[in-house]
C-alpha positions as CSV (number, residue, x, y, z in Angstrom):
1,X,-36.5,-30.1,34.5
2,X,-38.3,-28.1,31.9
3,X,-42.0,-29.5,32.7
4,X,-43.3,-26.0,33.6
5,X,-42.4,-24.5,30.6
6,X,-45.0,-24.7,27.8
7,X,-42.6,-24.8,24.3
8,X,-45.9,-24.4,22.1
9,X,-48.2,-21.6,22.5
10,X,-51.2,-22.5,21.3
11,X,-53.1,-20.0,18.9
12,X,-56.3,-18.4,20.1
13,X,-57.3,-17.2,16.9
14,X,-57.0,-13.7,18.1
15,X,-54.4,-11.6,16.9
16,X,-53.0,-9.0,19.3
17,X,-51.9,-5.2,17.9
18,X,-48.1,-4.6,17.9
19,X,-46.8,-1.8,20.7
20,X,-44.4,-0.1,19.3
21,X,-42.8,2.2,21.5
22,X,-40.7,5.1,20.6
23,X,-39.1,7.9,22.8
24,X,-36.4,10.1,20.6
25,X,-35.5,12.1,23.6
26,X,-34.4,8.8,25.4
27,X,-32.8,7.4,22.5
28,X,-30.6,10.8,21.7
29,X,-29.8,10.8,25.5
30,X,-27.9,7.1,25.3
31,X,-26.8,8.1,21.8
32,X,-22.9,8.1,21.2
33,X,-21.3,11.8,21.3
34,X,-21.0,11.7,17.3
35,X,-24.5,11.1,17.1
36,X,-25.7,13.7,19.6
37,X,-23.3,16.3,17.2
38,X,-25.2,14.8,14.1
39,X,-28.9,15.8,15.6
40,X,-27.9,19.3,17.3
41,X,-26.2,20.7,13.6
42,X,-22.8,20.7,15.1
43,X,-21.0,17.9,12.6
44,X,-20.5,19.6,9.6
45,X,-19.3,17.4,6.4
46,X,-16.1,18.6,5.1
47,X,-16.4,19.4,1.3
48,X,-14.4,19.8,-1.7
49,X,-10.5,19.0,-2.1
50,X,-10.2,18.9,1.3
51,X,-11.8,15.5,1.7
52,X,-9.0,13.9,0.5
53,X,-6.9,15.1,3.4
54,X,-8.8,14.1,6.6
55,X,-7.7,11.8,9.1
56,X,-9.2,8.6,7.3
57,X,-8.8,9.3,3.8
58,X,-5.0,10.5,3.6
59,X,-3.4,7.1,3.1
60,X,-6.0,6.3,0.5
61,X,-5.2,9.4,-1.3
62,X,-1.5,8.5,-1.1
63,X,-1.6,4.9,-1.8
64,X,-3.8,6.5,-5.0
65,X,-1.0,8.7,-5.9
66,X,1.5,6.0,-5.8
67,X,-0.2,3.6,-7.9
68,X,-1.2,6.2,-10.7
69,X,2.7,7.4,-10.5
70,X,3.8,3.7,-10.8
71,X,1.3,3.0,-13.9
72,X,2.8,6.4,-15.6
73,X,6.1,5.2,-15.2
74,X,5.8,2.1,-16.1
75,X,4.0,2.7,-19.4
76,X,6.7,5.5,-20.1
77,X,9.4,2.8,-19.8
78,X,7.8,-0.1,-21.6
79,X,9.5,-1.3,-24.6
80,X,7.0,-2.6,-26.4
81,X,5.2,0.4,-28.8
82,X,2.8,-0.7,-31.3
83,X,1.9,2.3,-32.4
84,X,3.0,6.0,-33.7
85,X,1.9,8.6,-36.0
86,X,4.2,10.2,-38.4
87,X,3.7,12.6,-40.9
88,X,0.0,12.4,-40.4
89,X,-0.3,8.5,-40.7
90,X,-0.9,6.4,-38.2
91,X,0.9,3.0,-37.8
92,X,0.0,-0.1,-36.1
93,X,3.2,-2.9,-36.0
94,X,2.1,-6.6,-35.4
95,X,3.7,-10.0,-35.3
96,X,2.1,-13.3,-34.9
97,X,3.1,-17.0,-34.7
98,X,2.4,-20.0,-37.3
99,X,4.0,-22.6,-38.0
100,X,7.2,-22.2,-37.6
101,X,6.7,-18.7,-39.2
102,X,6.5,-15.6,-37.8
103,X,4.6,-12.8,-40.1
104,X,5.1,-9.3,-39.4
105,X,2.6,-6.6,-40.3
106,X,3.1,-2.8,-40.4
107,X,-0.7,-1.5,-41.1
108,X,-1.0,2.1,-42.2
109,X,-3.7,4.5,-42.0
110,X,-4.3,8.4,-42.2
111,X,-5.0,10.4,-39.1
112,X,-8.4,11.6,-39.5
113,X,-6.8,15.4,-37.6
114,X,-4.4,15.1,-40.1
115,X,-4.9,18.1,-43.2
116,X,-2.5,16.7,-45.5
117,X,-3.0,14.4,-48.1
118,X,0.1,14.2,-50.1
119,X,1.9,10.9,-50.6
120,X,4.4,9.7,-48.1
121,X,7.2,7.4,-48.5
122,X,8.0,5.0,-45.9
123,X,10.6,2.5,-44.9
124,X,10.8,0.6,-42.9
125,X,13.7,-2.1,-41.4
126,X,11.9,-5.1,-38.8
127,X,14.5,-7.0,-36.8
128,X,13.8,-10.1,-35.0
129,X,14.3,-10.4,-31.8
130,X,15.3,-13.5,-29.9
131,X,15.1,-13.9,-25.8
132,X,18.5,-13.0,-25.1
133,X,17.6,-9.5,-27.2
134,X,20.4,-10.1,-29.9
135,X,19.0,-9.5,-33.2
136,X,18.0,-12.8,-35.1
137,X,17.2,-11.4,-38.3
138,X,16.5,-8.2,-40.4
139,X,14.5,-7.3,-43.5
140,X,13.1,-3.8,-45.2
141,X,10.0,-2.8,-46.7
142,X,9.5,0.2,-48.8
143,X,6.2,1.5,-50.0
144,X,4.4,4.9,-51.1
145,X,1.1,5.5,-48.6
146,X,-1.5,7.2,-50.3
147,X,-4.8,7.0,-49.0
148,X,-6.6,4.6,-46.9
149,X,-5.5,1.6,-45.4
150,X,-2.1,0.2,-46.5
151,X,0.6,-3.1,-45.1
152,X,4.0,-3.5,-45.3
153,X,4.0,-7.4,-44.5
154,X,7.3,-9.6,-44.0
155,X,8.0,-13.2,-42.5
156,X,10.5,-14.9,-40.7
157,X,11.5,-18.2,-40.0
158,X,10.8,-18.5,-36.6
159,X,13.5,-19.4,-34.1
160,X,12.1,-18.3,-30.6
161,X,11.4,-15.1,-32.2
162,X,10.0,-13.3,-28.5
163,X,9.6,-9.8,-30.2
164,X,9.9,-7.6,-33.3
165,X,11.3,-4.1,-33.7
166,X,11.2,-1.5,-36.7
167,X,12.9,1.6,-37.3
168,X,10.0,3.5,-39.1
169,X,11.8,6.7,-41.7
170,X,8.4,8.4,-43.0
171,X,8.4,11.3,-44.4
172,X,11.5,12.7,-43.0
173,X,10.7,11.3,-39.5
174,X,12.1,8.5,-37.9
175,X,10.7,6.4,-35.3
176,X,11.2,2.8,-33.4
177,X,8.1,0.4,-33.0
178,X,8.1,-2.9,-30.9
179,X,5.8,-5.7,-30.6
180,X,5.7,-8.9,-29.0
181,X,5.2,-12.2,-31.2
182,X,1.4,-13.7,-30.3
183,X,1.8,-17.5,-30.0
């Protein structure tokens, strides 16, 4: 069936220069009509703000909106705070599991844009949080910050403690910090 055709070309040991023909005048002529635009100067790239509005990019500019509007929302209504800065001192609120305990740690530390350096009194009153959000158990702290880095610690006995909330009174402020329990 196939006996006329030869399947291995033998080498002669001569190599044979590549043609490489090239015609752009043929190639533009059976070009698509965007391409034929491209070459003659007529497609002109739109620039700017306006980008986000073309034909192709307006859902992705939309769905871009959305998401960024869902993440701000949902960060403004999460419950869980760790952090706040009153009176010029920043605190941090964590909680952690170990056996059967679970410590609680307010850490305090001056602003570094805060100008004052006066002391300021702070108490603080954790509650324990259990999953149906009823309040398992409470305890205060009370100390003077001064300078540098400074706890309030507490503990509690753990009975599925999920999160822990404290109403934070420093220096005349009053704020509410949250933080989930690390297992």
């Amino acid at each position: 069936m196939f006996e006329d055709v030869e399947e291995i070309k033998p080498d002669d040991g001569v190599e044979q220069p590549l043609k490489f023909y090239y015609n752009r005048e043929n190639r533009i002529a059976r070009a698509p009509q965007l391409v034929k635009d491209y070459y003659n100067g007529k497609l002109q790239p739109v620039r700017g703000f306006r980008i986000f509005f073309t034909k192709q990019n307006r859902y992705i500019f939309f769905a871009l909106i959305f998401f960024i509007g869902a993440t701000w929302i949902y960060t403004g209504l999460n419950r869980t705070r760790a952090g706040t800065t009153l009176a010029g001192v920043n605190f941090e609120l964590m909680a952690f599991s170990y056996e059967e305990e679970v410590y609680v740690s307010l850490q305090m530390k001056r602003s570094s844009r805060s100008r004052e350096t006066a002391p300021v009194n702070v108490q603080a009153e954790f509650f324990a949080i259990d999953p149906n959000g009823q309040v398992g158990d409470k305890r205060q702290g009370q100390l003077v910050y001064n300078e540098g880095e400074q706890y309030i610690r507490t503990k509690f006995t753990d009975y599925d403690i999920i999160r822990v909330d404290v109403i934070l009174n420093a220096g005349g402020y009053e704020k509410e910090l949250s933080a989930e329990v690390k297992r």
